[in-house]
N, C-alpha and C positions, 0 to 999 in steps of 0.2 A: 633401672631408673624409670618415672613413672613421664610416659610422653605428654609435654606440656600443651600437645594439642587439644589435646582430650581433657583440659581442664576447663571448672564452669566460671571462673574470674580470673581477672586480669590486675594485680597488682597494678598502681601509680605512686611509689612510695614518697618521692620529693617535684611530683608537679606542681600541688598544692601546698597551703602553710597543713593541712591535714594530710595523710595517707589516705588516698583513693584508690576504692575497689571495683571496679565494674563486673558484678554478674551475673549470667544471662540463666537466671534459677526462675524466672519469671512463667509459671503454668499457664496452658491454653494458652499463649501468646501467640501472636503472628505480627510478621513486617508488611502485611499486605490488606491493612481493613482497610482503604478505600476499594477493594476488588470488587466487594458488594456491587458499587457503578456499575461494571461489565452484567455482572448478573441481570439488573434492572436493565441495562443497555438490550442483553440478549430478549429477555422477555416482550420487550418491544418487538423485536424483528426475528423473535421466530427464530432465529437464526440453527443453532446446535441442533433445533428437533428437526428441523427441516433438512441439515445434511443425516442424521442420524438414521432419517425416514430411507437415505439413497444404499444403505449399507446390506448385507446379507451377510447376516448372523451364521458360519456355518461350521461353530464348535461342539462340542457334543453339552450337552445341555448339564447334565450335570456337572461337568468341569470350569462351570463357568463362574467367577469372581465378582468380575466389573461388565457390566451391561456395555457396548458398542458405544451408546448414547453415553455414558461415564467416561470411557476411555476418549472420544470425541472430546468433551466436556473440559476433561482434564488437562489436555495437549490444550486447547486451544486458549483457556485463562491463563494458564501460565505462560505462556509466548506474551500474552497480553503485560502479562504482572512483570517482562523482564526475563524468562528462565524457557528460552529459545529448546534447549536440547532436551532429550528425554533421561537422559541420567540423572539431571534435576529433579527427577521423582524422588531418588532416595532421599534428598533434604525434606521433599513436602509432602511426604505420604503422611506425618501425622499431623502438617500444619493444621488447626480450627478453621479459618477461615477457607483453605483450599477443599477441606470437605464439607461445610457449608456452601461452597459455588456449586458443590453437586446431590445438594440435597439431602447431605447427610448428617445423625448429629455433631455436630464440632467436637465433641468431647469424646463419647464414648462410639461414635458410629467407628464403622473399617476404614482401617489406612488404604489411603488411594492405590493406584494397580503400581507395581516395580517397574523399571527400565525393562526387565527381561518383556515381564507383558507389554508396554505399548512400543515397543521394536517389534514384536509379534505382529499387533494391531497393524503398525505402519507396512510393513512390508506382504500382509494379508488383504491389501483392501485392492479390489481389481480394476480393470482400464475404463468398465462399462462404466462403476460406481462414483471413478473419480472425475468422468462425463457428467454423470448427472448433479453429482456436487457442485461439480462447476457451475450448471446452471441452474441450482436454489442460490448462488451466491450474488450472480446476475439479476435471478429472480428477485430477490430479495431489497436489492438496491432500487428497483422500478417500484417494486409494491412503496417502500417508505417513505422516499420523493413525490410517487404519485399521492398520499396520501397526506402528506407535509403541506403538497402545493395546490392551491386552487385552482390552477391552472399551468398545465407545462407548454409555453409558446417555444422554447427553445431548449436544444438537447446536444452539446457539444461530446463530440468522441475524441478520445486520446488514444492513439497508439506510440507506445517504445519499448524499448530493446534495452535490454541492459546487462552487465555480465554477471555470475555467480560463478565464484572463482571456487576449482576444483580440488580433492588431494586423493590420492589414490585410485584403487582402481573400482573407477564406479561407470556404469553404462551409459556410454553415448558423451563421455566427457571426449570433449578434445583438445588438443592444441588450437587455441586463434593467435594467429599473427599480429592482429589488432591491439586484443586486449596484453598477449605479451605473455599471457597463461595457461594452464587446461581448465576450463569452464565448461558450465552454462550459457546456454543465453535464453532467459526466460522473455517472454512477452507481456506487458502490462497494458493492459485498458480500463480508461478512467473516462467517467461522464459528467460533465458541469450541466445544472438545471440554469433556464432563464439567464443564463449570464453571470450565475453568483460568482462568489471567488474561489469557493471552494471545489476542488476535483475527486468524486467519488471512484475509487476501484472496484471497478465490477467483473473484471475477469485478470486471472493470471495463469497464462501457460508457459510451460515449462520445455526448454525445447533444445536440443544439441548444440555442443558448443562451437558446430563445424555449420550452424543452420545460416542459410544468409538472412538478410536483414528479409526479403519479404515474406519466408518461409511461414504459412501460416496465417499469413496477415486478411488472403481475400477472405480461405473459409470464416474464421473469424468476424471478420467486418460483417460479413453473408449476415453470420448469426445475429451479433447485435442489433443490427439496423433493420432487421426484420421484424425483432423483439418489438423496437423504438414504432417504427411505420406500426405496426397491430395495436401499439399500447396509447403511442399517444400521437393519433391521424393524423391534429392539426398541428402538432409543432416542427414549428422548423428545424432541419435535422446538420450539424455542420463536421464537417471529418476535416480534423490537422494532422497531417503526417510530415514527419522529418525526412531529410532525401533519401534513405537508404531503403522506401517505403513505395515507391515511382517505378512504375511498369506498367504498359498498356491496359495488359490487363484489369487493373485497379481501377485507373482511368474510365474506362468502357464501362465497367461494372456500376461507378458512382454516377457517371451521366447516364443509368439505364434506370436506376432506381430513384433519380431525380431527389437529390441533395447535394448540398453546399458541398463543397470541400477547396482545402487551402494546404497543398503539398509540395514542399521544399523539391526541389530538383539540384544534383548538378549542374555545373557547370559545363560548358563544353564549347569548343571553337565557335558554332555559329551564333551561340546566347553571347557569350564576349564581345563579336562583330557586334550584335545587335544595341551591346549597351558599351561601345567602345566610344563614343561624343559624350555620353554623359559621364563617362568615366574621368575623360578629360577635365569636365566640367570640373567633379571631384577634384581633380587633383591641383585645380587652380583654387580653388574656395579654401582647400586645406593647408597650401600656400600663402595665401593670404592673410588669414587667419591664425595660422601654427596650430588648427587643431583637426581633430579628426571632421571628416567632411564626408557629407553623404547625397546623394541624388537623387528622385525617385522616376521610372519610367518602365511604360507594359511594353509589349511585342506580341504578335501572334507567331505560334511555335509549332512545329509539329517534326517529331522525331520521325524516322526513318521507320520503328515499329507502330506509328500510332496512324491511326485509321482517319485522321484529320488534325488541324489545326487546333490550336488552345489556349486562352488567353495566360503570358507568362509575364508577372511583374518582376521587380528586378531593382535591386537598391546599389547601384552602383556608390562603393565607399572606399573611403582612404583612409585607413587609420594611423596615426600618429602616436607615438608614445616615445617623451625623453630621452636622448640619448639612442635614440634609434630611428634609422632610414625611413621614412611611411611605407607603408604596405599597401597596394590593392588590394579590395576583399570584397569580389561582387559575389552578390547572391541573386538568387531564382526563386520565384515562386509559380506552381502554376494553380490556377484558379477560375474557378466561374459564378464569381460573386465580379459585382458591377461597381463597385465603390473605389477610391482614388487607390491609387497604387500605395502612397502613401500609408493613407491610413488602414488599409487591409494590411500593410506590412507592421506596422506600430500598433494598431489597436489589437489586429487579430491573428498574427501569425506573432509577433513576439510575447504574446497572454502563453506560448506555450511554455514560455520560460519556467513559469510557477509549475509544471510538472515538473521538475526537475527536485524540487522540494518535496514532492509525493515521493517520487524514486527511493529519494535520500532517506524520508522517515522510513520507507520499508528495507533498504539495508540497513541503515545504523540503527534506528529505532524499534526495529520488529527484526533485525537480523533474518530476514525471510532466505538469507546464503546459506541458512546451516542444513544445506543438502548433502547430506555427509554418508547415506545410504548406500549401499553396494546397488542396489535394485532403483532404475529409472524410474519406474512407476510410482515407489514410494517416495521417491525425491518430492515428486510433484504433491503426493499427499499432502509433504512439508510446505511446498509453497500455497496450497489452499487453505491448511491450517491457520499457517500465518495471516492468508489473505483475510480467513474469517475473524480472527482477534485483529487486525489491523480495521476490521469494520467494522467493529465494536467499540474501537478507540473512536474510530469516524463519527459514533454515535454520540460515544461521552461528549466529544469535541464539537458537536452540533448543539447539543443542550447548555454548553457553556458559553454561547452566542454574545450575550451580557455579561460576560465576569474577563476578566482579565488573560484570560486560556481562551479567548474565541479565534485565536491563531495560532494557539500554541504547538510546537511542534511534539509528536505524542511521548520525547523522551521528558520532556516537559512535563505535560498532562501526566504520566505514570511518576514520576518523583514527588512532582507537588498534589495529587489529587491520591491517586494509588497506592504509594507508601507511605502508610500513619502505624504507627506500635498502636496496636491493639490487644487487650485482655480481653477475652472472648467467656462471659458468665453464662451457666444455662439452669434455669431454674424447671418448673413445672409448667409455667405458663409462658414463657419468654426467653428468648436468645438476647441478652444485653452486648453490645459492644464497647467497652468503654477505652475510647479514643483522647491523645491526649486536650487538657482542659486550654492549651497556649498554642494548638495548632496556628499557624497564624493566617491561613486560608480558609476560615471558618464558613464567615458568611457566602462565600463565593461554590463553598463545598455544596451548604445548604442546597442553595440557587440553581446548581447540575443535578442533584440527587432527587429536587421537586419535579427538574424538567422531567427526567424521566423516570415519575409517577409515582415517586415515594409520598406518605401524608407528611405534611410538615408536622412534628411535634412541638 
């Protein structure tokens, strides 16, 4: 009997007053003509030649298919376009569109590399290379900014932690008690210019799932904020960190290189004592009231490992919620910015919330989890991949500043911008894409595709 998967229609015999056929006999097609975008995005920013430049080609030359730069190329559109794993190749090796993002004829050029090849690739690229990846990806974010903005007065750093949950037996996964899994736990850093809203990812490391939260954190910050001081002198430079990120060390290092920073602490018996009257305060106001209540007051602090005193603010709160006891819930910050307590805890320690929205688009939206590798090293490959198609979205989503996507989050931006049915024509003189005529994000497509650099027709 002949398997009904493998047929090219889909019977609808009584959906309609007609019999309806669906099928997919449609030549050169593709589900992905918005991808073009990313193309134009990359061309902006350099991006794929600039990791491509950190690689070493070391097959024997004649056995060679797909160029390093292809193999790059092709991992990292398709993470962008939705198609996270590399077995996804078997569907889009003859897609038009995916071999036009690499420069090939859409019609008759070679089907992109197999699954077999870029498992190759991924678990062939070494510790130096994926160093210096890393920092054309960093690189990469400063050159664009710097060039976007007439001036960078202010330069906010994001550090967080987050888990990538593991299965089998792959290197350096471990049990967390935390997360409740075997994981990862990568590191993520994101830079706001001037204050805008948005948070760029400029670096993502990859790091054991046994690693504690500051594992990583100073060399890191070392690098960044060195980048930031050489690139841009005069702006002022501010580092948020969440509590799991608090150790002298950190400390000492940020008041040596003289920038801001705004870092959650625990709690612990003597901070308590010290916000124990306002706490009271709290719990009279929310008393009062019946609603949640909060207080704002500093202290100077100095832990037992820390080489001096340190201004610590501190939101002494009682939350309330229906049907349940109030809770105390004092928090800590410590800090050496001079501004009310208040408003450094409201204006600029809770603006970290909005990372939490970056996180989120890079798990669900870029699935940057699918670390599925037996080999540690290549895991991380997987999360620079991603990192680099996720800053491509970054880019799309920058030119769409004016259209209805200037917040969109990127599963967003890839459904309504990225996936259009396209018939992919190629004549003597011209590649035609012919997208449908009732898209109904027409003018707003336009609008992203001029930002970056397309001619209007």
């Amino acid at each position: 009997m002949h398997d009904p998967t493998t047929r090219q229609s889909v019977l609808f015999p009584d959906l309609f007053r007609k019999s309806l056929i669906a099928q997919f006999d449609r030549a050169h097609a593709s589900s992905d003509g918005g991808a073009i975008m990313l193309k134009a995005a990359d061309r902006r920013l350099g991006l794929i030649d600039g990791l491509a430049a950190c690689l070493e080609d070391r097959r024997e030359p004649g056995k060679v298919a797909h160029s390093l730069r292809d193999l790059l190329g092709q991992r990292i559109f398709a993470i962008a376009c939705g198609y996270p794993d590399a077995n996804d190749a078997a569907r889009l090796a003859d897609d038009p569109v995916h071999k036009l993002l690499l420069d090939r004829d859409p019609i008759g050029g070679e089907p992109l590399a197999s699954q077999p090849t870029l498992s190759r690739f991924e678990n062939g690229v070494r510790r130096g290379a994926l160093y210096r990846m890393g920092e054309v990806e960093f690189e990469r974010v400063l050159d664009r900014h710097a060039k976007r903005l007439r001036q960078v007065r202010h330069v906010t750093v994001d550090l967080d932690v987050t888990d990538d949950e593991t299965h089998g037996a792959q290197q350096l996964a471990f049990f967390n008690g935390h997360y409740g899994h075997w994981c990862y736990l990568p590191m993520l850093a994101f830079l706001t210019f001037n204050r805008e809203p948005d948070q760029y990812l400029c670096a993502a490391l990859l790091r054991p799932g046994n690693a504690p939260t500051q594992h990583g954190t100073l060399a890191l910050l070392k690098r960044i904020l060195r980048r930031l001081q050489e690139r841009f002198p005069e702006a002022r430079i501010l580092v948020q960190l969440d509590g799991g990120f608090a150790e002298p060390e950190l400390f000492e290092f940020l008041d040596e290189v003289n920038v801001d920073y705004v870092v959650a602490i625990a709690k612990n018996a003597v901070l308590e004592r010290r916000a124990a009257l306002d706490m009271i305060t709290a719990r009279c106001l929310s008393e009062q009231r019946g609603t949640t209540a909060h207080v704002y007051g500093e202290t100077r602090y100095a832990a037992r490992t820390w080489e001096r005193e340190r201004r610590v603010i501190f939101k002494a709160e009682v939350v309330r919620h229906p049907g349940r006891e109030p809770r105390d819930n004092p928090r800590f910050v410590v800090t050496n910015l001079t501004r009310s307590p208040r408003r450094l805890y409201e204006r600029i320690y809770c603006r970290r919330g909005e990372l939490e929205n970056r996180i989120k688009e890079l798990q669900l939206g870029m699935e940057i989890d699918r670390t599925s590798c037996s080999r540690f090293w290549a895991n991380q490959l997987r999360v620079l991949l991603t990192a680099a198609a996720y800053q491509l979205m970054q880019e799309v989503r920058l030119k769409a500043a004016h259209t209805a996507w200037a917040r969109a989050q990127v599963w967003t931006l890839r459904e309504q911008l990225i996936k259009l049915s396209v018939q992919v024509v190629v004549s003597a003189r011209r590649i035609v894409l012919h997208l449908p005529a009732s898209y109904p994000f027409l003018e707003a497509w336009r609008r992203v595709a001029v930002g970056l650099g397309v001619s209007p027709g």
